[in-house]
N, C-alpha and C positions, 0 to 999 in steps of 0.2 A: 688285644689292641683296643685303646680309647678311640672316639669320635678327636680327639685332639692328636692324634696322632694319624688318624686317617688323613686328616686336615692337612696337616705340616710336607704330607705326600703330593696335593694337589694345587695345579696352576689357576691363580686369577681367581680366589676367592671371594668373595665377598659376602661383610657381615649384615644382617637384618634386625640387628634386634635380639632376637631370640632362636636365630639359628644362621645356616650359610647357605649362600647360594653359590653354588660351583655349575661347570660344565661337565652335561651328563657324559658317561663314555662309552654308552650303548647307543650314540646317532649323532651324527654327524651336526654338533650342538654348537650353532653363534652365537648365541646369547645365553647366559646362564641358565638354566631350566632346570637344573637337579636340586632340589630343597634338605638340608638336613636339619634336623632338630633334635630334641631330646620332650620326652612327653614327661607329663607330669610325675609318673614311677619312676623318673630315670632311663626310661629306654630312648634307645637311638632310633629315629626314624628318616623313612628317605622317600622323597614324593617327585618325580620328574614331570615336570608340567606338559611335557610335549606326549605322555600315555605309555611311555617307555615300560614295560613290567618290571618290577619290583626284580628277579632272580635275573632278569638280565642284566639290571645296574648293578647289581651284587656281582655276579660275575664277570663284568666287563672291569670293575674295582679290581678285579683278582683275587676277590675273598668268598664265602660259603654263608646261606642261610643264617648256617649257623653261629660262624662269627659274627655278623649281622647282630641274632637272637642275645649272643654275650654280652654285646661289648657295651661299654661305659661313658661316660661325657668326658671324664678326664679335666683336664685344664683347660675349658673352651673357653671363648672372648666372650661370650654372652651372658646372659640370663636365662636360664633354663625357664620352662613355662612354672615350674615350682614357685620361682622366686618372683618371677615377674607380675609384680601384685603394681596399680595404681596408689598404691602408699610413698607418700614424697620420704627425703632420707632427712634422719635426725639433722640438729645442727650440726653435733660433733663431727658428721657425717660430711657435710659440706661445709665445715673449717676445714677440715683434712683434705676435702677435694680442692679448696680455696687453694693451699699451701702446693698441691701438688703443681697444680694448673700455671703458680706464679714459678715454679721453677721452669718448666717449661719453656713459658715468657722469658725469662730473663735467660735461658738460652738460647733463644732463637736473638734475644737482642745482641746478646755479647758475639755471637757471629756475623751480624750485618754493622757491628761495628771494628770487630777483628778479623772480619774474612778469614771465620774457620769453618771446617766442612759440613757445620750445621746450616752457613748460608745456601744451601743446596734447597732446603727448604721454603727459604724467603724467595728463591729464582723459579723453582718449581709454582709456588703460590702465584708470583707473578704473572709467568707464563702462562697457567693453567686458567685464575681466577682473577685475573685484571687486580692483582692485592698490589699495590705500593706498599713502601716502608710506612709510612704512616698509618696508611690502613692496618698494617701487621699491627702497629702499639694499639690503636685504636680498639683493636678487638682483641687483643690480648693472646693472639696467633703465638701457639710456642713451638718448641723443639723436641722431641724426644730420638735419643737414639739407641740403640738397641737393649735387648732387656737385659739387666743381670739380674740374680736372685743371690738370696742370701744358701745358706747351708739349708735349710728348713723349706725349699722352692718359693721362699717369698718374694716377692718383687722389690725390690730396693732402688733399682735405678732403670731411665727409659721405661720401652714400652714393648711386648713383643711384635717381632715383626716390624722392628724399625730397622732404618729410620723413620721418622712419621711429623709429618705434619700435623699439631694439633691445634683443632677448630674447640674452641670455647663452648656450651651451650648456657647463658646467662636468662634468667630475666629481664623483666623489663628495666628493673633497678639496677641492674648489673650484678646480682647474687649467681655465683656459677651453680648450675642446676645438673650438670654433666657435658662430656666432651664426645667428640667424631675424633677420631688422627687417621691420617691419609697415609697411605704404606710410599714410600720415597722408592722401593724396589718393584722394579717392574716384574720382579719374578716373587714379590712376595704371596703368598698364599691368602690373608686378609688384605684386603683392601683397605675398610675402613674399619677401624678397630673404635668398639667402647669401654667404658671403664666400667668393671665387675657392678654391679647391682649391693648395697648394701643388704644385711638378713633382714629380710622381709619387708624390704621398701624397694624401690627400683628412682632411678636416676629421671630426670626430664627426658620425655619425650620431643619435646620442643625447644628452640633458643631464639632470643632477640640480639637479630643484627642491627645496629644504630649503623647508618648511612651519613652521608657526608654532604651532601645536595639540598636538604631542606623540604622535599618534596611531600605535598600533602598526603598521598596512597602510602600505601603500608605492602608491598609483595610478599607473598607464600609461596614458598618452594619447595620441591620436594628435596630432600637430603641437605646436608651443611656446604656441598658444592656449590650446586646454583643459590645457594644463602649468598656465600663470599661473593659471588659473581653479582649479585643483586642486589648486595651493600657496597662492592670497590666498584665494581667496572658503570654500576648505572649508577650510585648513590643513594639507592632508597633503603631507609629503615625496610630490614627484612625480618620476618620471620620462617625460621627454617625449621619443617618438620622432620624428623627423620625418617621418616619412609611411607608409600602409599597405603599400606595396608591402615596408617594410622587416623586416615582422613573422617572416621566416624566414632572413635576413641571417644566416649567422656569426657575424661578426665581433659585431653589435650582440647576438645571444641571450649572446654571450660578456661584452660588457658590462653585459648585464645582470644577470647572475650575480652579477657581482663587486660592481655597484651595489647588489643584492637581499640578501646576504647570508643569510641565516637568518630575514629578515622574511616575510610571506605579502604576495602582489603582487597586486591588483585592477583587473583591466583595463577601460580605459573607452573601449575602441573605438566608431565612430560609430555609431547605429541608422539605417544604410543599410548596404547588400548589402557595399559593401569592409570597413567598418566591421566588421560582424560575421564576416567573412572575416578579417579582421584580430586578433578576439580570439580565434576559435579554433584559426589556426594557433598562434598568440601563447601561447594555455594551454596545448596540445598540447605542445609544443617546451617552455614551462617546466616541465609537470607529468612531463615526460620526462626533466628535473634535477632530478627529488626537491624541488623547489620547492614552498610554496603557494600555491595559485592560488584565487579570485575572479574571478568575469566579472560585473561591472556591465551591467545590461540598461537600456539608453536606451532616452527615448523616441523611434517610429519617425521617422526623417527629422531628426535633432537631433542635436548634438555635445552637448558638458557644454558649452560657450560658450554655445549655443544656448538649451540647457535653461533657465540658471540666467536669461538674457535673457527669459524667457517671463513669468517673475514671481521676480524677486530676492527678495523678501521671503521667498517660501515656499522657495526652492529648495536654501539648507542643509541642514533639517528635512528635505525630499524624500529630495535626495542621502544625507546621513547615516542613514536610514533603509533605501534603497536599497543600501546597501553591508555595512550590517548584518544585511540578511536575505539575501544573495548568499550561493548557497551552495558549499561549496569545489568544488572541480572536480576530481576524481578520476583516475584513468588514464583510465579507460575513457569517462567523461565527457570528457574533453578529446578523446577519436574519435569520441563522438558527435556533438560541436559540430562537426567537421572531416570526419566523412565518412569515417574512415581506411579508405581500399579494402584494406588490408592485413589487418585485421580486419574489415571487412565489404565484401563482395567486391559487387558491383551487379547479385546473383542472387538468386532467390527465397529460398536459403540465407542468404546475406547480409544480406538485408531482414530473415529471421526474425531471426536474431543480433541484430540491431539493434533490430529494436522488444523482444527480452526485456531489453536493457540499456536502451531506450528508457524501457520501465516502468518498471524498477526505477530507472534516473534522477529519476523523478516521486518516489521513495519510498515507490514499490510495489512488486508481485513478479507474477509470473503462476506456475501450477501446472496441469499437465493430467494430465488418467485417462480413460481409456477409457470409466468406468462414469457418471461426472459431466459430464466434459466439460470447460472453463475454471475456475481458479480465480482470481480476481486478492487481494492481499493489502492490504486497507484496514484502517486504526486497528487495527493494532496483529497482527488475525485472517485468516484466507485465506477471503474467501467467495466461493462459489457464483457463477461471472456467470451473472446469468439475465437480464442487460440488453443483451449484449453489447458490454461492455465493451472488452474486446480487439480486437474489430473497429475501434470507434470508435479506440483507440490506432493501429492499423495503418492506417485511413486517416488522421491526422493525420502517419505516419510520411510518408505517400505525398505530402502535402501539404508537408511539407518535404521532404521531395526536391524535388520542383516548384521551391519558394524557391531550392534548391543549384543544381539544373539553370541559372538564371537566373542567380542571381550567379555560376555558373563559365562561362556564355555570355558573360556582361558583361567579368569577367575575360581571357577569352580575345580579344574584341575589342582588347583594350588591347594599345599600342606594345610590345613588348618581350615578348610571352606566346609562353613555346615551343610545343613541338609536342605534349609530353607538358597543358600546360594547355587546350588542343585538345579535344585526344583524351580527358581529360576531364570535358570539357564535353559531348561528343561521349555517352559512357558515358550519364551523369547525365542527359541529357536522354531519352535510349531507354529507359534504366529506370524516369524518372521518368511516361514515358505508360506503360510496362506496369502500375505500380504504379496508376496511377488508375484501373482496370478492374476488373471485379467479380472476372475472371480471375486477374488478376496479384493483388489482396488475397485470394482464397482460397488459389492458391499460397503466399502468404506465411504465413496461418494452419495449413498442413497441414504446412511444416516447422515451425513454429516447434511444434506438437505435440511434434516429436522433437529439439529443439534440448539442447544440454545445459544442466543443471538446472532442464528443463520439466519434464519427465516426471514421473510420480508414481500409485503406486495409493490408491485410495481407502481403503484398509486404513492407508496411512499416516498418515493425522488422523487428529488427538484423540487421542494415543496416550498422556496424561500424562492422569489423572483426578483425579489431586493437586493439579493447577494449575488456577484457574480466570481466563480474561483479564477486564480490566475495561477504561474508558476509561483511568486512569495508570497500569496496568501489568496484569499476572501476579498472582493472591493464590496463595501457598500454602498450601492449603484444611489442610493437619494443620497449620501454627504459625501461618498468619497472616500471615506474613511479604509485604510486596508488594517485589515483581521487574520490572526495566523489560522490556517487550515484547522478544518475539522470534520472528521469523517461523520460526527451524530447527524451532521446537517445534511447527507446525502446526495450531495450533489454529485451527475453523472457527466458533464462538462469544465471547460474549461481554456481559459485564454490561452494559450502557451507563449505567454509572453512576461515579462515582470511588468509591475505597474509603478507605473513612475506619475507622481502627480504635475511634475513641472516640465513631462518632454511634450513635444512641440512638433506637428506634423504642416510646415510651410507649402511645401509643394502640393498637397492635399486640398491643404484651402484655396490655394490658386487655381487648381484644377478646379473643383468646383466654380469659382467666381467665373473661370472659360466656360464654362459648356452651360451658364443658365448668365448669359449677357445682358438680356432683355431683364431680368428677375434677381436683380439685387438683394431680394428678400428671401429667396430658393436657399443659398448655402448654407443661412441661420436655418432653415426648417428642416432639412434634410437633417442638419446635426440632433437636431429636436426626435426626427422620426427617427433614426439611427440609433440614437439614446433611448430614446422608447423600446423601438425592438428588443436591445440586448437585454432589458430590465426585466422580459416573461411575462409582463402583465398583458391583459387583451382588453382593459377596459376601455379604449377609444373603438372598439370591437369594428378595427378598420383592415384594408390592405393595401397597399400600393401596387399601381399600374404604370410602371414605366416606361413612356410610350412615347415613339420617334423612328424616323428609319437607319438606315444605318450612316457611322463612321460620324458620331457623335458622343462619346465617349462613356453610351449606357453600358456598355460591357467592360469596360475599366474599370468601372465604377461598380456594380457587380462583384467582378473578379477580384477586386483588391477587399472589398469584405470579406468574402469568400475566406481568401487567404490569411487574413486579419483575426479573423474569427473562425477559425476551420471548425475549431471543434464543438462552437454553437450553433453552425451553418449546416441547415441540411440541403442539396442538392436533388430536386426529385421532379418528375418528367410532368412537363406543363400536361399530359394527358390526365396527370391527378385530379386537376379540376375543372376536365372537362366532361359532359354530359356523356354516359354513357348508358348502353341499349337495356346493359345488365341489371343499370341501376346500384342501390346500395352504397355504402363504404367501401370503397378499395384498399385490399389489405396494403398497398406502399403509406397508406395513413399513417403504419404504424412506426414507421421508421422515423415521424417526424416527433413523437415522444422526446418531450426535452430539452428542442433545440428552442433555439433564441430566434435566431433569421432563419426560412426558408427562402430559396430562390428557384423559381422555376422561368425558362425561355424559349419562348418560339413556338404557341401552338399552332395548331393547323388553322389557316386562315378562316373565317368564316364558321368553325364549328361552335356549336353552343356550350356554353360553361355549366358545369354541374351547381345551380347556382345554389343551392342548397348544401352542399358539400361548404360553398364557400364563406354559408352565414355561419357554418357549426367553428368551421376551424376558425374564425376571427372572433368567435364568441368566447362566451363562458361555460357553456353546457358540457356536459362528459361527450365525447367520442369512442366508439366501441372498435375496434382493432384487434388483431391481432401479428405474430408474426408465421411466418410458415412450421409447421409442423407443431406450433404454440397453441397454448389456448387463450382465447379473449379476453382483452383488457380493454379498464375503461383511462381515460386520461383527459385530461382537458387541459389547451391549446396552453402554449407558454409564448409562441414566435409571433413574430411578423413577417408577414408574408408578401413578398417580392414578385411580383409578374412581370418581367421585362421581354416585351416583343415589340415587333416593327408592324405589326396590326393590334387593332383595337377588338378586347376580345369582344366575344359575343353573346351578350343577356339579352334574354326574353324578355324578364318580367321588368316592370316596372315599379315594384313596392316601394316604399321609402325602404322598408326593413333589408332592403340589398343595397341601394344604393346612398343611403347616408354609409357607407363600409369603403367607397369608394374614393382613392384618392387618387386622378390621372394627374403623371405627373411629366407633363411634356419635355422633351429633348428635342429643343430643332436646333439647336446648333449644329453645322455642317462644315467639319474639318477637311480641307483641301488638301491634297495629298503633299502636298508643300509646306502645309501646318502641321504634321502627322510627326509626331517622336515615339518610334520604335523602341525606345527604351522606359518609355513613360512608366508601363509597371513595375518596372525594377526600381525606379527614382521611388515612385509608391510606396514599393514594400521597403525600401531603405528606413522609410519615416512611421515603421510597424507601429513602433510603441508609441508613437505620437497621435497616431489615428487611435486607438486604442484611447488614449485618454481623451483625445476630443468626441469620443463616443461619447464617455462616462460623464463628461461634463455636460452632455446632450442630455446624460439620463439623469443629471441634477436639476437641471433645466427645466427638463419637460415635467418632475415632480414638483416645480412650482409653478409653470403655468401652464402644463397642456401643451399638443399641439399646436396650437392656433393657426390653423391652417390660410395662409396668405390669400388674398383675390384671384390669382392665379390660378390658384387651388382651386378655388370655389368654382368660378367661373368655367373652364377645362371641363371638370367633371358636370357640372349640367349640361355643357352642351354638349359632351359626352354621352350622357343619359338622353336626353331630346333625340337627337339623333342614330340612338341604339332601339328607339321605340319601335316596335314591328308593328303599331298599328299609326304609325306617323302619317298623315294624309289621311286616314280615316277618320282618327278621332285624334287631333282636332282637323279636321277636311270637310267631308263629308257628313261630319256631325260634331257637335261640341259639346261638352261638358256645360252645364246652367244650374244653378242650385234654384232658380227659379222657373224653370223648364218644366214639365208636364212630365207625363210616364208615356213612353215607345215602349209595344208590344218588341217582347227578344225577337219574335218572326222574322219583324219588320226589318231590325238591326242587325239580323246573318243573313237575310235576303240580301239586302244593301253591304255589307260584307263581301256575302260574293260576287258580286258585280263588280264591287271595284278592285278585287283582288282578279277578275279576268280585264279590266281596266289593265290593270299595273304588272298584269302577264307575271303574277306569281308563278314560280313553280310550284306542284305537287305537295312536294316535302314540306315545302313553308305555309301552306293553308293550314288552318285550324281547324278541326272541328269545332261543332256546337259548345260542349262543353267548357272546350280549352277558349273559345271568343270568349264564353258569358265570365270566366273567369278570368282573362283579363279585364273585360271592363268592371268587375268588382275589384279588382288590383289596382283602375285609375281611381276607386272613389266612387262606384257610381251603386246605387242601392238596388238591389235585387229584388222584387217579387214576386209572390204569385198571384195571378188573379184567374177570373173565372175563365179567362179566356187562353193559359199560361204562366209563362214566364215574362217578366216585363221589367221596363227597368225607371228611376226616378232621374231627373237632376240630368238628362237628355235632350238633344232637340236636335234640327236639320242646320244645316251650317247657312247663315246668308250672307250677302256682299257685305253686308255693315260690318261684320265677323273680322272681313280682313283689316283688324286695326291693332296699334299696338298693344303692347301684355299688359299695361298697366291702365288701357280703358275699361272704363264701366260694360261687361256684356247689359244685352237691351233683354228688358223684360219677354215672357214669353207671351204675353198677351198683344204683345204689339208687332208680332211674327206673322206676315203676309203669307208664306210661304211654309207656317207650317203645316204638318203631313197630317193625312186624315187620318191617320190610323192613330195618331195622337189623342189622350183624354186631355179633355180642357178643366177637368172637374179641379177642386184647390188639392195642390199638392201638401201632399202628407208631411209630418214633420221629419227631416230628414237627420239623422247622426252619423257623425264623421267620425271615423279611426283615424288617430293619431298613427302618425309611423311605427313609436314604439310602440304601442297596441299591439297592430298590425304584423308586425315582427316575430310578436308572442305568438298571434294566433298562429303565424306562418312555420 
């Protein structure tokens, strides 16, 4: 018995090339899995890809070892591996296939124009492969019907195993390079049949389908089916390989080359394990010629034949959508579809490499710091995973591995798979169970910490305060100008909003003009301070205090930034900047990294502000933080920071270096419950995008003039300050300030201290000591000594009646002071030096 004659026994064959794939008959087999061939000596071999043993497929055949051991190739449809050399075939070679090919044609013509039972072919074509008649001339689709042979068993007419539909394989010129023909019998044993292999050349392994549509892409298919299907039914110039195994051939990437030219190639391998084996070696190997590449994602278990079979009506639309959102495939993308062990090795190292290209594959990024932790990069910003994110990425990574492990198991089963496809398999499958363990995914996250272009300190966000990100891009906050995203800039915020230069927020600026009646001048500065905050800069190295009782529209106003800006607004409890016993930075510091506006409301009345807390964050300086279970980072301040309560908070000191920072900004407008619209913040957030640009126009603004902070302003915040003085009544009361004044013993100045502080029935809590007096009145200005007698101070004196005049009279010299105290030196006062505020500031 031949291998051709075993053949002519069995159902549903189909050819490969260089051998058949049938179904095994030792298991219960859906899918072809029994391999036969012939080795280069001529023997017959048979490899079942499902592990089935060799004496069982023998025997389930109904044949012996030993027939097995005999038997011969006989008349097979193929190229034995003898023949099958990459040598193209002579001319005379392909005139004579020319001649053949055109009979064919011109029978399949004469029956779609005599409707005889070769048109069986042209309806089957149609049915099958979306072929018109047109299509059929177009490609030179012929007829063949069953074989005769001469006396001698040469083939003279048709094809075995027809009827047959035959598919053309041409160049790009149209020169026929060889054919597929499709068996018309559903019980026929070949499926797709080729033409014998010339002596020591073999036929194209590939053909060019010209399409009808015009389209720029160029699609790859696997076999001459999905070709027809992707030249008739979509219209694109196709190239159709014949079969997976050929996706790393030589000679065929070489044809493709020269077929491909300069177009971008869209591969449409099967959505089964070869299939998708097929297009990533397939992009790999193109996008490694400078080639463009597209990988079509079928659906699972479906060719494009298949697909469009599922519902022709829709499957145009489908595909053509499917092709247009396929995104190009890159170097490094075409080694992630492939696995390339050369860059990523099948070690926890290698795994790390891979899921950071894996991410950024998705068109994302990941970033790590020591002090934060993961950062991965979504729309456009790098934020925070506090979902863990990365993880979820690294076990999807583990999970295809899993997939590879299987399809290069599959692979490896297969006739003809060397040692190194093995071995492998072999790899892939070992790392693929490491990787599914909590072990092996923690492994893979601790390198990828230090993988390169992980790495990253916290210091390095947010380091542009000029740009601010939105949903369509980058604003930049001095011209306005919007800029498409970009992750080098690091930014960890963002507006979620689009920016629009020309929207318009009407209800916003009315609201403002209600609630600051008296201050016509209020709406412009707000927009100024607004525009300032969102910019990150601290150079006006101020804060706002906005201050009023209630059901005047400070918390609308608040809340609709809030909202407006969520993702630069940090929310965090007025106890932040309030003095505390502990002392130190409060690690909630850290949470304000990066934002633009802070807003904090409602401290406890009367308690004292951390007022040092409050020069750092309105400065320039680094601030040291952390976050819980983190370690310390430094950052330095980016927001503007918002105190809105219905008390005035509460400072001690008096320095300039605190209170030039402050800007109180009153709210006495009082809405009657009759004035009061319940809907008001919805009207607000209606006009998002509009507030949003009149920020940025604020933060245009205030980059050409500043603040400039109105009368209002000015005025408010001193007599805010005047009256926040804890030694108010003393100094100036009880004693004044004189640059031409004598020197008072300290003694004398905390004796009288505490008199008038049992005068003014202090409590406990609010008396000073020694130390903390003499250092306020160095905080007013006033010069410290030592003399022989102690601590003493310059530029002092007793308060008299004359005193009580206004701010802007001359005080009276100290010599002409009836009334002053004996403990006073009358000697000439020393020369005295003033600290400027900023001085002052510094030393503070």
């Amino acid at each position: 018995m031949t291998l051709a004659d075993l053949i002519a026994t069995l159902d549903d064959v189909e050819t490969t090339g260089d051998g058949y794939l049938v179904h095994c008959p030792a298991h219960n087999d859906s899918k072809q899995s029994l391999r036969l061939t012939v080795s280069d000596t001529g023997k017959v071999l048979l490899k079942c890809r499902a592990g089935c043993k060799n004496a069982d497929v023998v025997k389930a055949l109904g044949l012996t070892m030993r027939d097995l051991a005999t038997m011969t190739a006989g008349e097979v449809d193929f190229a034995s591996r003898a023949t099958s050399q990459d040598v193209p075939a002579s001319p005379a070679d392909v005139a004579a296939l020319a001649v053949q090919l055109d009979g064919f044609a011109a029978a399949l013509q004469r029956a779609m124009e005599d409707d005889s039972p070769a048109l069986e072919a042209q309806q089957y074509a149609a049915e099958r492969f979306g072929v018109s008649g047109a299509d059929a001339v177009r490609l030179g689709l012929g007829y063949a019907g069953p074989a005769k042979y001469d006396d001698e068993r040469n083939l003279i007419e048709g094809l075995p195993g027809g009827p047959r539909l035959v598919v053309p394989f041409r160049d790009k010129d149209g020169v026929p390079r060889g054919f597929q023909a499709r068996s018309l019998a559903k019980e026929a044993s070949v499926r797709w049949l080729g033409p014998k292999s010339p002596d020591g050349a073999s036929w194209a392994k590939i053909g060019y389908f010209p399409g009808s549509a015009g389209f720029d892409e160029v699609l790859i298919t696997e076999g001459p089916g999905d070709a027809l299907t992707a030249s008739c039914a979509l219209g694109f110039d196709t190239i159709g390989i014949r079969g997976a195994g050929l996706s790393s051939n030589p000679a065929v990437l070489n044809d493709l080359v020269t077929m491909l030219g300069d177009r971008e190639a869209v591969i449409a391998g099967d959505g089964d394990p070869a299939g998708r084996r097929f297009s990533a070696q397939l992009a790999e190997a193109l996008v490694a010629r400078d080639l463009r590449v597209k990988v079509l994602d079928l659906p699972d278990g479906l060719d494009l034949t298949d697909w469009r079979n599922q519902n022709p009506d829709r499957f145009y639309a489908e595909a053509i959508r499917a092709i247009a959102e396929a995104e190009p495939v890159k170097s490094r993308t075409a080694a992630l579809l492939a696995w390339d062990e050369e860059r990523y090795s099948l070690t926890d190292l290698g795994g790390a490499r891979y899921l950071r290209d894996y991410i950024e594959s998705l068109g994302s990024g990941v970033r790590y710091s020591e002090e934060v932790g993961f950062f991965l990069l979504e729309e456009g910003v790098w934020r925070k995973d506090e979902r863990q994110g990365v993880r979820t990425h690294a076990q999807s990574v583990a999970d295809l591995l899993k997939d590879l492990a299987a399809d290069a198991t599959e692979l490896a089963q297969m006739d003809g798979a060397t040692k190194e496809d093995k071995a492998r398999a072999g790899r892939l499958r070992s790392y693929s169970k490491h990787a599914q363990t909590s072990r092996g995914l923690d492994a893979m996250l601790r390198e990828l910490q230090a993988v390169h272009g992980v790495p990253a300190s916290v210091g390095d966000f947010d380091q542009h305060p000029d740009l601010l990100a939105c949903r369509n891009g980058v604003v930049d906050l001095r011209t306005g100008e919007l800029r498409p995203h970009d992750p080098a800039l690091l930014l960890t915020r963002r507006v979620d909003l689009d920016y629009d230069p020309n929207a318009r927020a009407p209800r916003w600026e009315g609201f403002l003009e209600e609630v600051f009646p008296a201050y016509p001048e209020l709406p412009a500065y707000m927009q100024r301070l607004v525009g300032y905050g969102i910019t990150g800069h601290t150079s006006e190295q101020c804060f706002a205090v906005l201050w009023g009782t209630g059901a005047n529209g400070k918390s609308v106003y608040t809340d609709t930034l809030t909202e407006v800006f969520r993702e630069l607004t940090t929310t965090t409890p007025f106890s932040t900047f309030e003095d505390r016993a502990s002392g130190g930075i409060p690690n909630d510091l850290a949470a304000l990294k990066g934002a633009r506006l802070v807003m904090a409301a409602e401290g406890e009345q009367g308690r004292p502000m951390a007022e040092s807390v409050l020069k750092r964050v309105t400065g320039r300086d680094l601030i040291a933080a952390r976050f819980m279970r983190k370690e310390f980072f430094e950052f330095r301040p980016t927001f503007l920071l918002n105190l809105a309560t219905n008390f005035k908070p509460s400072f001690k000191g008096q320095d300039e270096g605190l209170w030039r920072r402050v800007k109180l900004i009153p709210w006495e407008r009082f809405f009657k419950p009759e004035e009061r619209d319940h809907r008001l913040g919805e009207k607000l957030m209606a006009e998002a995008q509009g507030i949003f640009t009149w920020a940025v126009q604020g933060a245009i603004t205030w980059y050409k003039t500043g603040l400039q902070d109105p009368d209002i302003i000015k005025n408010s915040t001193k007599e805010y300050r005047e009256t926040s003085d804890a030694l108010a009544g003393f100094l100036p009361g009880v004693f004044v300030a004189d640059n031409f004044a004598g020197r008072v013993d300290g003694k004398v100045l905390f004796d009288a201290y505490l008199q008038w502080a049992d005068e003014e029935n202090l409590p406990a809590k609010e008396r000073w000591t020694r130390r903390t007096f003499f250092g306020a009145l160095e905080e007013r200005g006033l010069v410290k000594r030592k003399t022989n007698k102690g601590i003493a101070f310059d530029g002092i004196r007793r308060a008299r009646q004359t005193d009580m005049v206004p701010d802007h009279a001359e005080p009276e010299r100290a010599e002409e002071d009836p009334l002053a105290d004996s403990s006073i030196e009358t000697e000439p006062t020393p020369e005295v030096h003033t600290i400027s505020g900023a001085d002052l500031d510094s030393v503070i």
